[in-house]
C-alpha positions, 0 to 999 in steps of 0.5 A: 302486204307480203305475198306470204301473209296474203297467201295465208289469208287466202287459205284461211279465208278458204278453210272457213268457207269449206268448213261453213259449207260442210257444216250446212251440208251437214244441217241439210243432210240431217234435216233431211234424215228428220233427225231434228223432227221431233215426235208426238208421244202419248205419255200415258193413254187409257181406253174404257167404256167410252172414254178416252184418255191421254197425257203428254208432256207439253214444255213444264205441262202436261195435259190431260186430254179426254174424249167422251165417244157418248156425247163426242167432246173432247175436255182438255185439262192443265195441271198446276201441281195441286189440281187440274183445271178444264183448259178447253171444251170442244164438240168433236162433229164441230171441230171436225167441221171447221177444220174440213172447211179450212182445208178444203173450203166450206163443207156441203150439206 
C-alpha cells in the first residue's frame, strides 16, 4: 500500500469521525433544547356542573376522560369508530393514595 492511498484512507477515516461527532453533538444539543420532548395536548376539553371532560389523541386512539367531582371517579372511555366503550374505572382519593405512596412510601393516617 502507497503512502498516497494510505493518506487517503486516513482523511476518510477522519472525515467520518468528525461527521459522526457532529451529528452526536447535534443529537445532544437538540435533546437538550427539548426539541424531541414531545407534549401532552388536550384535543377538546369541556367543564360543567361537576363534570369534566377531556379527549386527546393516543397512537390510532383517541380517548375520552371524564371526571365526576361528585362521586370523585375518573371513567376513561375508547372509541372504536362506531361507539365508545368504558376502558377503566378509578376513584380519584384511592389513585391519588397509591401513587403518594409509591413515591414516598405508605402514607399516614
Amino acid at each position: 500500500m502507497s503512502e498516497h492511498t494510505t493518506s487517503q484512507t486516513s482523511r476518510a477515516a477522519g472525515a467520518a469521525l468528525c461527521l459522526s461527532a457532529t451529528a452526536i453533538g447535534a443529537l445532544i444539543i437538540a435533546q437538550g433544547a427539548g426539541l424531541f420532548d414531545t407534549r401532552a395536548s388536550a384535543d377538546m376539553t369541556i367543564a360543567n356542573a361537576g363534570i369534566s371532560m377531556m379527549t386527546t389523541r393516543s397512537g390510532n386512539t383517541e380517548p375520552l376522560f371524564i371526571v365526576d367531582d361528585r362521586t370523585e371517579t375518573l371513567f376513561v372511555y375508547k372509541h372504536d369508530q362506531t361507539r365508545f366503550e368504558l376502558w377503566a374505572k378509578h376513584s380519584l382519593p384511592e389513585l391519588f393514595t397509591e401513587a403518594r405512596s409509591r413515591s414516598v412510601g405508605s402514607p399516614r393516617p
